[in-house]
C-alpha positions in Angstrom: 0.0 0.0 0.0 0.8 3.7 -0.8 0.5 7.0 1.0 -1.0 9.9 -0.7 1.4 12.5 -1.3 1.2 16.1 0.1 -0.4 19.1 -1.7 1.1 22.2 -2.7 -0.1 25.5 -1.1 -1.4 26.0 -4.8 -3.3 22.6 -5.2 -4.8 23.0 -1.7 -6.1 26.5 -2.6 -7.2 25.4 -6.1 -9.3 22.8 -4.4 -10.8 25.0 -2.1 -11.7 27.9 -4.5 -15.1 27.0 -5.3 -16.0 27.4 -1.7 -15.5 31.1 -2.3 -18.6 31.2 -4.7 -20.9 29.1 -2.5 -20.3 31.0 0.5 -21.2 34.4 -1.4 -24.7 32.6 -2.3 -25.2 31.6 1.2 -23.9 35.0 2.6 -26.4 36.9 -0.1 -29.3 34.8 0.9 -28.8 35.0 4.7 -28.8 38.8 4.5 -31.4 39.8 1.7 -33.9 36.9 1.3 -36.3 38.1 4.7 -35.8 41.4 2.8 -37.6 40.0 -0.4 -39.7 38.0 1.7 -40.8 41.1 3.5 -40.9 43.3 0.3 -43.2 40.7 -1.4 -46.0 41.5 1.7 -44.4 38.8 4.4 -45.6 39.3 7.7 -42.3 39.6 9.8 -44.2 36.8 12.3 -43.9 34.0 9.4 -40.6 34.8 8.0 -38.8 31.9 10.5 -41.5 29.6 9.0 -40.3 30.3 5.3 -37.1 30.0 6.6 -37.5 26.8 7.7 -36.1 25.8 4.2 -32.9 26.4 4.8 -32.1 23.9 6.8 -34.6 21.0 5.9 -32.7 21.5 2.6 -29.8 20.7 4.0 -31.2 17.6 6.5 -32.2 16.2 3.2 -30.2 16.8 0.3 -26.7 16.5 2.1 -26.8 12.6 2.7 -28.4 12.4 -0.7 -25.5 13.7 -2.3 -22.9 12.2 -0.2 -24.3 8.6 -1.1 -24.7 9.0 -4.4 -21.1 10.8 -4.8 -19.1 7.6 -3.0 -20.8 5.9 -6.1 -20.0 8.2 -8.5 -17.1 7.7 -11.1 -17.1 10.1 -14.6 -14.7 12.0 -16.9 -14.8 14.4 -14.4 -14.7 12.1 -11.1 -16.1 11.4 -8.1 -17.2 14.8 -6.3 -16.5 17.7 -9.1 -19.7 16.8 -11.1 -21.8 18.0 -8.0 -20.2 20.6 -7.6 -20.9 21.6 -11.2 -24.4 20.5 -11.1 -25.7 22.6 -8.1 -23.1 25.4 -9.0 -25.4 25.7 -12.7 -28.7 25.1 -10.3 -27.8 27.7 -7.8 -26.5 30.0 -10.0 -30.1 30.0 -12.1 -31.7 30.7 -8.4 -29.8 33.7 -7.7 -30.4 35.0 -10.9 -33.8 34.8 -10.2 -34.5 35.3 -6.6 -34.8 39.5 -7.0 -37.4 39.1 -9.7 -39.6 37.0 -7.7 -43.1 38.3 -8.8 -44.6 36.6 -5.6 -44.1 35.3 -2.0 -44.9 31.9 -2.7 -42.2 31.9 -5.9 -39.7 33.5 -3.6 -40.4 31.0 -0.8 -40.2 28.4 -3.8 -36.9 30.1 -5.1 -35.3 29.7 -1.4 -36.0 26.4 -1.1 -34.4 25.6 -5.0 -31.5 27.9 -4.0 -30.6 26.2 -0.5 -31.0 22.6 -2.0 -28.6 23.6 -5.0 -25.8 25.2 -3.1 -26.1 22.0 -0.5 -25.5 19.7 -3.5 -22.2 21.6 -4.1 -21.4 22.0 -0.6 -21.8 18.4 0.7 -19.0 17.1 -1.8 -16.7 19.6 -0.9 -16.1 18.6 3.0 -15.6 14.7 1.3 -13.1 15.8 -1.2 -10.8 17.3 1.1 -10.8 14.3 2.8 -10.5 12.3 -0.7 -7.4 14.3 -2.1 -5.4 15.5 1.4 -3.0 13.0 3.3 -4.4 12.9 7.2 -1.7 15.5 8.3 -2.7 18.0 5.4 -6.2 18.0 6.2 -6.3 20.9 8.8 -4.9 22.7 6.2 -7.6 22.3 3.8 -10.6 22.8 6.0 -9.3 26.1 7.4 -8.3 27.0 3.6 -12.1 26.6 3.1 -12.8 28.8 6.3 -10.2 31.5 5.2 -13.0 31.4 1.6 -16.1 31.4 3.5 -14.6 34.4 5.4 -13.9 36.3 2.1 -17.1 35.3 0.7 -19.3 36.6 3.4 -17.3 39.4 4.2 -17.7 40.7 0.7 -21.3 39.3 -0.3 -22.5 40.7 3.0 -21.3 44.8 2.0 -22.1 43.7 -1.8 -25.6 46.0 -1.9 -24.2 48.8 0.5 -20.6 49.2 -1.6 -23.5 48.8 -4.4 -25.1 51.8 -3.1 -22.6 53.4 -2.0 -21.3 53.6 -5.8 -24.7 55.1 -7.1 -26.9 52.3 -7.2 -30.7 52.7 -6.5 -31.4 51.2 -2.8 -35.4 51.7 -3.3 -38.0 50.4 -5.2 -41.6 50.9 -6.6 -43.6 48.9 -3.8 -43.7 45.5 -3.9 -40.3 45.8 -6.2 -36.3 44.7 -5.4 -34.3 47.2 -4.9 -31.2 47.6 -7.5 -29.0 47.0 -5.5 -29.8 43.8 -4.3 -30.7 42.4 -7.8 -27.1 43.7 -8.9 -25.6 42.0 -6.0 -27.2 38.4 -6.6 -26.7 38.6 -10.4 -22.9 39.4 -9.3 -23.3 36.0 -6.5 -24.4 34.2 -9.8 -21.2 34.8 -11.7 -18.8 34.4 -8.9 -20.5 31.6 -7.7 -20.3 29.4 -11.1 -16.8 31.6 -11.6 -15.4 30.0 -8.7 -16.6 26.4 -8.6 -15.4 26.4 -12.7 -12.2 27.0 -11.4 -11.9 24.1 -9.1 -13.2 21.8 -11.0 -10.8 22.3 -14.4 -8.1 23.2 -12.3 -7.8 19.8 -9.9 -8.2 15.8 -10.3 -9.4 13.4 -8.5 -8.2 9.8 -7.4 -10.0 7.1 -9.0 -11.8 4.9 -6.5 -9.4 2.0 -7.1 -6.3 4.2 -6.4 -7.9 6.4 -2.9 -9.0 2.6 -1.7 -4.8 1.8 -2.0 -3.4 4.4 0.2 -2.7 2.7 3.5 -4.1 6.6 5.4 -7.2 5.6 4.7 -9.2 3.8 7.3 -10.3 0.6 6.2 -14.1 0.2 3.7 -15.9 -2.0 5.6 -18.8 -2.6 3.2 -20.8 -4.3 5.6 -23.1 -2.5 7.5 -24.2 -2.6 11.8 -26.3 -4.6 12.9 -29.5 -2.2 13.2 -32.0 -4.9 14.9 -32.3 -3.1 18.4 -32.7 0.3 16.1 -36.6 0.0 17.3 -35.1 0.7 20.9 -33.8 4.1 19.5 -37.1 4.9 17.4 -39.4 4.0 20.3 -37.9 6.5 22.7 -38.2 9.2 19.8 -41.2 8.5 18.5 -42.2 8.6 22.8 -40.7 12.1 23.1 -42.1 13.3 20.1 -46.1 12.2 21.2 -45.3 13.6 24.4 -44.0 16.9 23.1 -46.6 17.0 20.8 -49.5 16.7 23.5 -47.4 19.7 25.5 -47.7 21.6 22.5 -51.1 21.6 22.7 -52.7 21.4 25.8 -50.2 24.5 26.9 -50.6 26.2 23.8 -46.9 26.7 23.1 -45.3 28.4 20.0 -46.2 26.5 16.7 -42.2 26.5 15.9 -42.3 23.5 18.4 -44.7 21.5 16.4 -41.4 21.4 14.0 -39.4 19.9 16.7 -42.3 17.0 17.8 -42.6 16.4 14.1 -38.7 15.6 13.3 -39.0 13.1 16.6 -41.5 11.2 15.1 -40.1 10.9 11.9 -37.1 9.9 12.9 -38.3 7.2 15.4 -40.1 6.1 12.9 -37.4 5.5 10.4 -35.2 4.0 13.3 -38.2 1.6 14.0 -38.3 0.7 10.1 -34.7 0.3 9.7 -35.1 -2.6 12.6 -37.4 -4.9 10.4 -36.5 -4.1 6.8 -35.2 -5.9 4.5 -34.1 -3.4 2.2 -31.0 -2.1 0.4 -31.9 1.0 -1.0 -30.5 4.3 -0.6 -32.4 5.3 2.6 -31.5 1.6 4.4 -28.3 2.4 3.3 -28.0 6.0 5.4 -30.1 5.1 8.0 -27.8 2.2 8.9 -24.8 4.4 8.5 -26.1 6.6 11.0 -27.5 4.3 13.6 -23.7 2.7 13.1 -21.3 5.8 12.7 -18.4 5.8 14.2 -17.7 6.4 17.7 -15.5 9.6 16.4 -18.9 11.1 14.9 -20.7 10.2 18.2 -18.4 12.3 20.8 -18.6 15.2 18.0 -21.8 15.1 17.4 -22.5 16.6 20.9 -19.9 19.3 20.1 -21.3 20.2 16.9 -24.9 20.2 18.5 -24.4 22.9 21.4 -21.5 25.0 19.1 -24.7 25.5 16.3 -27.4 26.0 18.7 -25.1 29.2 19.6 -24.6 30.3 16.0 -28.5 30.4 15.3 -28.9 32.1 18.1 -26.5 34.6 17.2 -28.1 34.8 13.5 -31.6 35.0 15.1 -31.1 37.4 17.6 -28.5 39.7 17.3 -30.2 42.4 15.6 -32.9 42.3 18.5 -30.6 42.1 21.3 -28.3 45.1 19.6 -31.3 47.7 18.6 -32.9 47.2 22.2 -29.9 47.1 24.8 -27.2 48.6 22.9 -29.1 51.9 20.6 -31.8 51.4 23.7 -34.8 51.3 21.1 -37.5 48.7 20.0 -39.0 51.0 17.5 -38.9 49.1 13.9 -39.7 52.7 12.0 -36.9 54.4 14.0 -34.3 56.1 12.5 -32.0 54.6 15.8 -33.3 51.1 15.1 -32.1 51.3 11.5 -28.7 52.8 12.9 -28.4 49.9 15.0 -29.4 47.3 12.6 -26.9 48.3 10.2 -24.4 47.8 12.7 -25.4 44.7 13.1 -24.5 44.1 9.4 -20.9 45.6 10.1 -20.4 42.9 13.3 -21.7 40.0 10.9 -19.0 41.2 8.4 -16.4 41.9 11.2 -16.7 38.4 12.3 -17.0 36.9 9.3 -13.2 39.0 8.5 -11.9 37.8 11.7 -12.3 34.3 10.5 -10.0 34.6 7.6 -7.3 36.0 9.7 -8.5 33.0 11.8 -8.0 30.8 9.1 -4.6 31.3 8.7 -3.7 31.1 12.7 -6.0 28.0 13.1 -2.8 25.1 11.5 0.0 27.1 13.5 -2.6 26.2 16.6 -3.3 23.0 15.8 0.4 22.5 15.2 1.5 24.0 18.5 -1.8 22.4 20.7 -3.3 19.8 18.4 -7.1 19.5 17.0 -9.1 18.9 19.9 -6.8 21.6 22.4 -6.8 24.2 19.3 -11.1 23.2 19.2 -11.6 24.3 23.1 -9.5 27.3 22.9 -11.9 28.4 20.1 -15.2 27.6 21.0 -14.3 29.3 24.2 -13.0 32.3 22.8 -16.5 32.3 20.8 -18.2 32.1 24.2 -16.6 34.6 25.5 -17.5 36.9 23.0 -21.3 36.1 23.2 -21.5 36.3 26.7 -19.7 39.6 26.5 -22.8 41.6 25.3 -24.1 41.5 28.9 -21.4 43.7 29.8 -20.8 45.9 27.2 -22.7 48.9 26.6 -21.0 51.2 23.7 -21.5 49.5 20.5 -18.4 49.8 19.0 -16.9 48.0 21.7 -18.9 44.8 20.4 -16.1 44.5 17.5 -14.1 43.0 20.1 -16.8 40.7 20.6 -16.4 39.5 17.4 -12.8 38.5 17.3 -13.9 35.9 19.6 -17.2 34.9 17.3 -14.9 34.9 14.4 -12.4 32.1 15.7 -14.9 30.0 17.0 -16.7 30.1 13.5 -13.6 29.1 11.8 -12.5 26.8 13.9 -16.4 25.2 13.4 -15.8 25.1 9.9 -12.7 23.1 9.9 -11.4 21.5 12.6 -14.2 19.0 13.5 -14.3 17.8 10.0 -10.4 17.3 10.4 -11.2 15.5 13.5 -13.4 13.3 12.1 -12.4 12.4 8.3 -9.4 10.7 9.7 -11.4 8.1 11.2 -13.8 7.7 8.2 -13.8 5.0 5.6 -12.6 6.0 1.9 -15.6 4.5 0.2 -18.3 6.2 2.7 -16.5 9.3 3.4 -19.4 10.9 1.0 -22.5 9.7 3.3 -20.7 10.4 6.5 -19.8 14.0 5.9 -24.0 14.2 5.0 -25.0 12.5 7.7 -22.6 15.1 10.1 -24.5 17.7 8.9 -27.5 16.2 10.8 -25.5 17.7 13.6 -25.4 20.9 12.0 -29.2 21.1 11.0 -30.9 19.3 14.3 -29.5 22.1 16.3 -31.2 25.0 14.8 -34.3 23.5 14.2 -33.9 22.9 17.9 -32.8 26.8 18.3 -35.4 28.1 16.5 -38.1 26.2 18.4 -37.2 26.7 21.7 -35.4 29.7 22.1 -38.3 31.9 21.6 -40.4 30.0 24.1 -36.8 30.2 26.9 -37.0 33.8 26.1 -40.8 34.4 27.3 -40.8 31.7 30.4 -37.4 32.9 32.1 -35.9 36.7 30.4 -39.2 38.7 30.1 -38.5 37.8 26.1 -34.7 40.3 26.2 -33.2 38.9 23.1 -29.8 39.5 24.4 -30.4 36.4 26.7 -30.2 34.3 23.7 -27.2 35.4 23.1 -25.8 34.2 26.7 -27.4 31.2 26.3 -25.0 31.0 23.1 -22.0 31.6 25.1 -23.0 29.1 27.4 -23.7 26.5 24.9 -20.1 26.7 23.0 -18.7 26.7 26.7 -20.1 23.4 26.7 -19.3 23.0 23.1 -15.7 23.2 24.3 -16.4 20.8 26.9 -17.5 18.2 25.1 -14.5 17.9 22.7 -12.7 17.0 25.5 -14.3 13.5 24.6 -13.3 13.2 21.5 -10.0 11.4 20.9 -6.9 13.2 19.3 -5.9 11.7 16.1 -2.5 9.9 16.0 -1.3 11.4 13.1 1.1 14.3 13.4 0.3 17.5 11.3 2.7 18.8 8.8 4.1 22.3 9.7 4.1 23.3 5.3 2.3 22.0 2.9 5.1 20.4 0.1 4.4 19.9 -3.0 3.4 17.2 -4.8 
């Protein structure tokens, strides 16, 4: 058996380009799309409801992808002709979110848009793990941070630089601004720009030569034994009903009925995955994830609590900033408005300090290892959250953000460094999708119960969210402490090939 050799600094950034375009899309989306919805006669009570796309798309789709791409072998490979595919697909939703004559086609548009970025997303986490020796793989993943940094730092400005350069920022009613149509139609192009690049510029192993290298962890083709999965699906499905029959008899918030309904499904595909007999596709991911590996189990509970904080953050923020910070609750208030563009500048401070991140996070893995250089981040991300409760001049939060920014770079790389080294060549696909579970469970959780946590126990102060996001990547942190440190030392340079 062989060893796959090393990368140059080149090839690892000419892999990780295309993660450049998709984070613009995501970054445009995040900040305009409630802005459509809203401008197309939304009622600001339903927009978490039509957001709820988002990450369904990405409970669904990701897995999809992953399986199919482990069985995937074209003139183009394994992973690069999903990335193509959903660059084309998201590309065409961009280009048509801002002219979005409706609601419902907008609400349509988000879903086609999330799904299509997910399907070039997913393969990317895989083929880092595909192309990159064990040692080099820190490397990659925080190369991909360093791009989603960029990306969202610049997508995130795009319709204020926009306006900034003489661009309308208003509309007829019921119409997109200029600037925000000019700023998707420029997501479009970088978007496909930028996966184009990575995909003529790199190759990929064929399967026969990735299952030879002697770093990868050996395929075992055949699958857990899932007969006790019932066990798993009963106490769901339980929890669910239970929930469920809270819901209603204390007439709690409706985003809970989201929660009680995932239970249920779930415990009812565990239950199914006990007695059938089938090999299809969703057998074949249902057993991988009653069976994953115990790696995926300990950071699984880190990736749960470090997400619940980020959608709290996303959620909240602007709330928590206009009311406590510019002292104002007042939507149609020049102050609010003042405020809530500052909130945009944090998101794009953060989102900055996560590129510089970026390049810091291989020195500290180097110096500390993955699961040490983890904790330090999370907790630095904690800190920063928990800070709002003492600071008072805004301006002051752009410290806070150093913090945020670290931990959302180290989120972006490191546990997927911890964890593809312990993954099977042949599954690596299906395992990075079914990880993402652990990325979309927790804000469906978030945005179910945070607004209920906020009324019963903080008089509904949004900035209590963001504590309660502090706290949770304090446990975050925590809980990597379970998670074993891979053998394998890191390289201090990437060498070329």
């Amino acid at each position: 058996m062989s060893r796959k050799p090393e990368l140059s600094f080149w090839q690892i950034w000419n892999m990780c380009f295309g993660f450049l375009g998709i984070q613009f899309g995501f970054a445009l989306q995040n900040a305009n799309v409630s802005r459509i919805f809203q401008t197309l006669g939304a009622d600001v009570g339903d927009i978490p409801i039509l957001w709820v796309a988002a990450p369904f798309s990405g409970l669904i789709v990701q897995p999809i992808i992953g399986y199919l791409s482990d069985r995937t072998w074209t003139r183009l490979g394994r992973r690069r002709p999903y990335f193509l595919i959903g660059a084309v697909l998201s590309t065409l939703a961009l280009l048509w979110m801002p002219n979005s004559p409706t609601l419902w086609i907008a609400a349509g548009l988000l879903w086609i848009m999330d799904a299509s970025i997910n399907i070039s997303m997913e393969p990317f986490r895989a083929f880092v793990g595909d192309q990159l020796p064990p040692r080099q793989r820190p490397n990659g993943y925080a190369m991909q941070s360093f791009f989603i940094g960029v990306g969202s730092v610049v997508a995130s400005l795009l319709p204020w630089l926009l306006a900034k350069l003489g661009v309308s920022n208003v509309a007829a009613e019921g119409g997109i601004p200029d600037t925000v149509k000019y700023a998707f139609y420029l997501g479009g192009a970088v978007l496909l720009g930028s996966v184009l690049w990575t995909v003529l510029s790199t190759r990929e192993y064929p399967p026969e030569e990735l299952s030879a290298f002697a770093d990868s962890p050996a395929d075992a083709h055949t699958t857990s034994d899932v007969s006790r999965g019932w066990r798993v699906g009963l106490v769901l499905g339980v929890m669910g009903a239970l929930l469920l029959a809270a819901i209603r008899y204390y007439t709690l918030e409706k985003e809970l009925y989201l929660l009680a309904g995932g239970l249920i499904l779930f415990g009812g595909l565990f239950a199914w995955l006990s007695i059938t007999r089938s090999g299809g596709m969703l057998r074949q991911v249902m057993g991988d994830l009653y069976g994953m590996p115990a790696s995926m189990r300990q950071l699984a509970w880190v990736q749960l609590f470090s997400w619940f904080a980020l959608f709290a953050l996303w959620i909240y923020t602007t709330a928590a900033v206009t009311s406590v910070h510019y002292g104002t609750s007042d939507t149609h208030s020049a102050l609010y408005n003042e405020g809530a563009n500052w909130v945009g500048v944090l998101f794009a401070a953060y989102n900055a300090f996560a590129a510089v991140a970026a390049v810091a996070i291989p020195w500290m893995v180097r110096k500390m290892g993955l699961r040490t250089s983890h904790l330090v981040n999370l907790w630095l991300g904690g800190a920063g959250l928990l800070s709002f409760l003492l600071i008072r001049d805004p301006h002051w939060l752009l410290l806070s953000m150093v913090g945020v920014g670290f931990a959302w770079a180290s989120i972006l790389s490191l546990p997927y460094a911890l964890l593809s080294d312990n993954l099977p060549a042949a599954k690596m696909g299906v395992y990075m999708g079914i990880f993402n579970f652990f990325i979309v469970i927790p804000q469906l959780l978030a945005a179910s119960v945070l607004g209920l946590l906020l009324r019963l126990f903080f008089h509904g102060q949004a900035i209590w969210a963001l504590a309660m996001g502090g706290a949770s990547l304090i446990i975050a942190g925590l809980c990597t402490l379970r998670v074993a440190e891979p053998a394998t030392q890191l390289s201090t340079a990437p060498a070329a090939r």
